[in-house]
C-alpha positions in Angstrom: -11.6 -9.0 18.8 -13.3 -7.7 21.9 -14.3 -4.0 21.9 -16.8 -2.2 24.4 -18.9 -2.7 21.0 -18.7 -6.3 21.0 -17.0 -8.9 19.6 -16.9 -9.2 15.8 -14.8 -12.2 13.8 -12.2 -10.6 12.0 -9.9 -11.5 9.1 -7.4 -10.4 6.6 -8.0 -10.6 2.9 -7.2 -13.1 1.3 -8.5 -15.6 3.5 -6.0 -18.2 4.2 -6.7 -20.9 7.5 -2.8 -21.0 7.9 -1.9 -17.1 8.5 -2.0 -16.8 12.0 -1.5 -12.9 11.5 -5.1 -11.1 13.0 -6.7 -8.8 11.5 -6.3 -6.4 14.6 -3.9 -5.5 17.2 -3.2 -3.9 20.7 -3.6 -0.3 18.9 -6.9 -0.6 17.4 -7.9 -2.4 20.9 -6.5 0.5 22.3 -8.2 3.2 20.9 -11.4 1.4 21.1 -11.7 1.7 24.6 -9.9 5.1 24.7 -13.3 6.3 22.4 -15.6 4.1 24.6 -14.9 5.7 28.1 -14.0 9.6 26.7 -17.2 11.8 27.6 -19.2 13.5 25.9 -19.7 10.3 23.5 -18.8 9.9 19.9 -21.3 12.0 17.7 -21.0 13.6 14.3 -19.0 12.5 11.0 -16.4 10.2 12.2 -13.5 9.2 9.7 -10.6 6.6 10.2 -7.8 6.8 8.3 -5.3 3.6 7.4 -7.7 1.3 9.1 -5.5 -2.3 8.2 -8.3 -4.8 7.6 -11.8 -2.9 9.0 -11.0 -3.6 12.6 -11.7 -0.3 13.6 -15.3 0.9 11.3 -16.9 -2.7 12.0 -16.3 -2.2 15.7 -17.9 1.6 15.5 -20.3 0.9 12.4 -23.1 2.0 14.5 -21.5 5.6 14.3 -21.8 5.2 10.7 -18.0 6.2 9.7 -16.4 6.7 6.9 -13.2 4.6 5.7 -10.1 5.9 3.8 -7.2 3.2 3.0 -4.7 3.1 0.0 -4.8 -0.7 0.5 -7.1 -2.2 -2.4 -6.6 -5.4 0.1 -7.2 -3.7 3.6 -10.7 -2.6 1.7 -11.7 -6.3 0.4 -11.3 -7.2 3.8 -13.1 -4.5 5.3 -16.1 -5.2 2.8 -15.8 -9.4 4.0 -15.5 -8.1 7.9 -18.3 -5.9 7.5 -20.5 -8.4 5.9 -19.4 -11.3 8.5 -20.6 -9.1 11.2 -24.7 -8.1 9.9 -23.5 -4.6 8.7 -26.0 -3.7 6.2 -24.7 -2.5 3.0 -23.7 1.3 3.3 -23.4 1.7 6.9 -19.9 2.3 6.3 -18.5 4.5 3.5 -15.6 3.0 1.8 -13.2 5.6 0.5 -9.6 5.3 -1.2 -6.7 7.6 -0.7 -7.0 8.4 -4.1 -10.7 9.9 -3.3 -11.9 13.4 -2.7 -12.0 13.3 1.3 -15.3 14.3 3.5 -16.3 18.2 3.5 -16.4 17.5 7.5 -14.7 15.7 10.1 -16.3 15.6 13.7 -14.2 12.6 14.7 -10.5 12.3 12.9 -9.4 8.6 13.6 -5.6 7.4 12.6 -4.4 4.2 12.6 -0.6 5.6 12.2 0.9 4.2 8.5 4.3 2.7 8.1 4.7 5.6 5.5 5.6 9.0 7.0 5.2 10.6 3.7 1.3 9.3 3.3 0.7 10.3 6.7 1.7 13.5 6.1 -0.5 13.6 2.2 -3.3 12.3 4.1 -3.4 14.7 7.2 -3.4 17.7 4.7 -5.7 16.7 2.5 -8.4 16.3 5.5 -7.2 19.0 7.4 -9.6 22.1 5.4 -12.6 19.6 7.0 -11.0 19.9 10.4 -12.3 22.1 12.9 -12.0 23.5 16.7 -14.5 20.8 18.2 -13.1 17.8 16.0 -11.9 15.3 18.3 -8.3 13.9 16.6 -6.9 10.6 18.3 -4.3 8.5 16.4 -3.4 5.4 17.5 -0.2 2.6 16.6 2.3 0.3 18.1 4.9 2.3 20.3 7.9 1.0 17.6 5.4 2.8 15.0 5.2 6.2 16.7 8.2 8.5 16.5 9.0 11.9 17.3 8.5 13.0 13.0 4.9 11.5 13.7 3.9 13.8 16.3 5.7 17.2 14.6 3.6 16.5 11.6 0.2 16.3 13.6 1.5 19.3 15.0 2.1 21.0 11.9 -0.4 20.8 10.4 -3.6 19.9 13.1 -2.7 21.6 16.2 -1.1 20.4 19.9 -0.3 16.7 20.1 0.8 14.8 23.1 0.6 10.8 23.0 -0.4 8.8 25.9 0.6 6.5 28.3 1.6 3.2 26.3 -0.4 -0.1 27.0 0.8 -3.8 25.5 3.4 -1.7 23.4 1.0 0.9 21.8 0.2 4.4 22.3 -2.3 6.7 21.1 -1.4 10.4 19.5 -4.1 13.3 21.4 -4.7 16.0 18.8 -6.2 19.4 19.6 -6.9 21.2 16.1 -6.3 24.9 16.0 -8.2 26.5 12.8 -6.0 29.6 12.3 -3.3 27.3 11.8 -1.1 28.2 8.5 -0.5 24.6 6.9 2.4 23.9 4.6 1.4 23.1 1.1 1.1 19.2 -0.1 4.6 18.7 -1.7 3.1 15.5 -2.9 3.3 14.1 -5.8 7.0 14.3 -6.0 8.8 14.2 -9.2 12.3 13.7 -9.4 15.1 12.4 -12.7 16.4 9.2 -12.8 20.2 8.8 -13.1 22.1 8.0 -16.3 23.0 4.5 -15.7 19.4 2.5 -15.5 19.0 1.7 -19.4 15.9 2.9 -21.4 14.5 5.2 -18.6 18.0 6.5 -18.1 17.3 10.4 -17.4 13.2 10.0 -17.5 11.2 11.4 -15.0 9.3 9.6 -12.0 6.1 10.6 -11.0 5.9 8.9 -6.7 2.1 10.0 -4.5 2.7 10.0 -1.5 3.3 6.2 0.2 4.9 4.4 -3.1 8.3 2.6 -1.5 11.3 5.0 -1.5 9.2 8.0 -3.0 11.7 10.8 -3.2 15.0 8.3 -5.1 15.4 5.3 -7.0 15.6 2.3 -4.5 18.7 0.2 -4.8 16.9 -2.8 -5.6 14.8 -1.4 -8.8 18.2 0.3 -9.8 20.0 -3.3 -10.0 16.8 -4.5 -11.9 16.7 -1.9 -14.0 20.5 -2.3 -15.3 19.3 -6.1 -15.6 16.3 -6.3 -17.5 15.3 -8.6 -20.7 15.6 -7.3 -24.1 12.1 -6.6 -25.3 10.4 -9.0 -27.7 7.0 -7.8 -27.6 3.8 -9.7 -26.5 2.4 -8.8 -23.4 4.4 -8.0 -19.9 3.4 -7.6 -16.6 4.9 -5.3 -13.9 3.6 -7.1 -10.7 3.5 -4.9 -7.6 4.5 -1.8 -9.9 5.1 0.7 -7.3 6.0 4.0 -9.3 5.8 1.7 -12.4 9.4 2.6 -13.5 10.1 -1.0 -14.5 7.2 -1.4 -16.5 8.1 2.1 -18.4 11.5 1.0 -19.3 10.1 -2.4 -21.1 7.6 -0.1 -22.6 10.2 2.3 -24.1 13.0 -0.3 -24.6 10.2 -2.2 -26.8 6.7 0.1 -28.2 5.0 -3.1 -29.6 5.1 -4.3 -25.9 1.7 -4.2 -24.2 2.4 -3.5 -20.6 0.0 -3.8 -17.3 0.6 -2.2 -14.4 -1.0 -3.7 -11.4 -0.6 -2.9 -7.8 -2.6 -3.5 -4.9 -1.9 0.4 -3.7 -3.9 3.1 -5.0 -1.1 5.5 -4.6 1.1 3.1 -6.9 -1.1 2.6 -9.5 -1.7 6.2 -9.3 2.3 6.6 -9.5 2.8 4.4 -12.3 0.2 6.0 -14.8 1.4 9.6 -14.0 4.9 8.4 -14.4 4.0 6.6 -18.0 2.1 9.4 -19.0 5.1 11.9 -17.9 8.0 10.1 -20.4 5.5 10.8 -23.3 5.4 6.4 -23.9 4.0 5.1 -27.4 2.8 1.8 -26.9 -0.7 0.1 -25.0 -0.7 0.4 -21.0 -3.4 -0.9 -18.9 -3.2 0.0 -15.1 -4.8 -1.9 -12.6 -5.4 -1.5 -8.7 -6.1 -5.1 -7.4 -4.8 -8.7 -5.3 -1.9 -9.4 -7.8 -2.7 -11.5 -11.0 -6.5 -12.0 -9.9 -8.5 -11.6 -12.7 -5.5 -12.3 -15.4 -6.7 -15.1 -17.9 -4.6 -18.0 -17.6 -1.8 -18.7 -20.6 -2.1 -14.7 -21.7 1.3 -13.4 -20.4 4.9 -13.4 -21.8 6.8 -11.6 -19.3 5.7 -11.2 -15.3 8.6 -8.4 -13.7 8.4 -8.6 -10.2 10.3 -7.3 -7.1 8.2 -9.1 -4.0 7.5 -7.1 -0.6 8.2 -9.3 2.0 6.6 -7.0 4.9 2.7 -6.9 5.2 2.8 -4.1 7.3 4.9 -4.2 10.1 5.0 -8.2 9.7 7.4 -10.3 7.7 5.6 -13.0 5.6 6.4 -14.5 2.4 3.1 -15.1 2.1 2.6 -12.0 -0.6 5.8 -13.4 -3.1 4.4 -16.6 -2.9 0.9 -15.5 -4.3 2.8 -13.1 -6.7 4.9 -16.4 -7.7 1.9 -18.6 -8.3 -0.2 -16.5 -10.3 3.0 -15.6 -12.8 2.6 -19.4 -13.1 -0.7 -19.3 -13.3 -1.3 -16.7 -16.0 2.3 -16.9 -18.1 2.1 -18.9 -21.5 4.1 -21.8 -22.0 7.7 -20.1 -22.7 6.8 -16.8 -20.7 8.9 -15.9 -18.3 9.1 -14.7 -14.2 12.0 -12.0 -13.8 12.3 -11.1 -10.0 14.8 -9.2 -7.7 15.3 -9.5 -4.4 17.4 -9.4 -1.3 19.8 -12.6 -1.8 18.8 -13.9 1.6 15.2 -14.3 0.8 16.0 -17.0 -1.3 13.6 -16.4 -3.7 15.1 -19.0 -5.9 14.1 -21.9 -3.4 10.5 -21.0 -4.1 10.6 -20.4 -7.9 12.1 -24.3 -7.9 9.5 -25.1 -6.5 6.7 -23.7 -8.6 8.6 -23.9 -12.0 10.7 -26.5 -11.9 13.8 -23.9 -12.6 15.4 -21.3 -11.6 18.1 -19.1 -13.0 20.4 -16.1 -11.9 20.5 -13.8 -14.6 22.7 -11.1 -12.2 23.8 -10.8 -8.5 26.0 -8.5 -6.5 26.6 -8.7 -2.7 23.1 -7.8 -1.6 20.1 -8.5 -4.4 19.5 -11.4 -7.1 18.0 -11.1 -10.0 16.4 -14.5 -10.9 14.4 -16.1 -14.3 12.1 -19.0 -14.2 10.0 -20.4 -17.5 7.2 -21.7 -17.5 7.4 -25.3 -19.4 
């Protein structure tokens, strides 16, 4: 990436030669130069906010910034980026959503999140470290950018205008005004589950802002839920656990059931314990914020639940189900099972062939599919 800083080699995390995703784009390149020709220079704490992959703190590391992502990956990367580049250890502070933020901001940087509702979680929680003087730029593709984005900035930091786009992205000027009255964080959101989604019928989910869908049940986990197998104990995983609701209903549907959560969102796993922990469950739960099965011994697993995201930000890839897929394989016991749901036209079941050797429709309706491969 070339920056008025230099040139560092980027990557995403997990390395692989064959992505030909970067680890950047026109926004970050945008805002870069935007920072490098605005006078008086940079000075003070900066802080950058939903920085992807470390694009944006290895290019200013000199400034000594500090990172906040909810993206256990986007922070792996930034670690590998930083290292790639000479950055000594602690040069840049590496903060999660889930984190108390900095007592002061001099410098507010956003890289603008698919997520309107972490946006809006995120912007308030840093907001009491806001003052006159801060300088507030946010930056993201133009498709990224909509009129909601700039009222919240508004409401809660002060004037916004954006500017003029260039190669399709735009950056969000911010003027903070201290005597501001700010709404209070409606986040977490709690909400009651209908009465037609078996054991958690009724029960209460517990979504922080940024978990998929976080004020209803999505459509897909509803058809999942009405779908799932009848417990037999042992140990199940709910890969990519989101709010965690379908790792709570094997949990009540069967208390000798030890269940992990794992997720690589620190707002998700955060989600799925408070939502566990709401509905009062018996059994063992481990939760775990991390790059899918990683870590999982191999052979240890009954059950792996999974509903696949096939969007790594704004791109599609199936590159994220087919890591999900492999490790199932990887760490289920002979006999254990993969139960996943998606949208039919994904054909999920192509890929499961593949790995498993089978593949089985256990329920389908018009739009999703939920599938069962064994491990032999």
């Amino acid at each position: 990436m070339t920056t008025p800083w230099g040139e560092p080699v980027l990557s995403r995390f997990p390395e692989d030669p064959r992505d030909r995703l970067r680890a950047w784009d026109a926004s970050d390149e945008y805002l870069l130069r935007h920072l490098a020709e605005r006078q008086p220079p940079l000075s003070g704490a900066v802080v950058v906010v939903g920085d992807r992959w470390g694009a944006l703190v290895t290019a200013l590391a000199a400034h000594r910034p500090t990172q906040i992502t909810d993206s256990w990956l986007g922070q792996e990367a930034t670690r590998a980026n930083l290292a790639r580049n000479g950055v000594e250890p602690g040069t840049v502070r590496l903060l999660t959503t889930r984190d108390a933020p900095p007592e002061r901001t001099d410098v507010l940087l956003v890289r603008v999140p698919k997520s309107l509702a972490l946006l809006e979680d995120q912007l308030l929680r840093l907001a009491p470290s806001v003052h006159a003087d801060t300088v507030v730029v946010g930056t993201g593709m133009v498709k990224e950018i909509h009129t909601s984005t700039l009222k919240l900035f508004e409401r809660i930091l002060g004037p916004t205008r954006t500017s003029l786009a260039e190669k399709k992205a735009r950056l969000i000027l911010c003027t903070p005004d201290p005597s501001l009255v700010r709404p209070p964080n409606p986040w977490p959101y709690r909400y009651t589950l209908p009465g037609d989604v078996g054991p958690v019928s009724g029960r209460t989910v517990v979504n922080h802002a940024g978990v998929f869908c976080a004020d209803r049940l999505d459509i897909g986990t509803r058809f999942f839920l009405r779908h799932l197998p009848a417990g037999g104990g042992g140990r199940v995983v709910d890969l990519g656990c989101g709010n965690g609701v379908v790792g709570t209903a094997m949990a009540l549907a069967d208390p000798k059931a030890e269940v992990l959560f794992v997720d690589e969102s620190f707002q998700a796993v955060a989600s799925a314990q408070d939502t566990y922990r709401a509905n009062d469950v018996s059994g063992h739960a481990e939760f775990r914020v991390g790059d899918g099965l990683t870590g999982v011994p191999s052979g240890s697993v009954d059950l792996v639940l999974n509903n696949p995201p096939f969007h790594s930000h704004q791109a599609t890839t199936d590159a994220t189900a087919w890591r999900m897929f492999t490790g199932a394989r990887r760490t289920l016991r002979p006999g254990g099972e993969l139960w996943v749901v998606g949208n039919r036209h994904l054909g999920h079941h192509v890929k499961l062939r593949r790995l498993f050797g089978n593949s089985e429709v256990v329920a389908s309706d018009p739009k999703f599919v939920v599938l069962r491969a064994v491990r032999r």
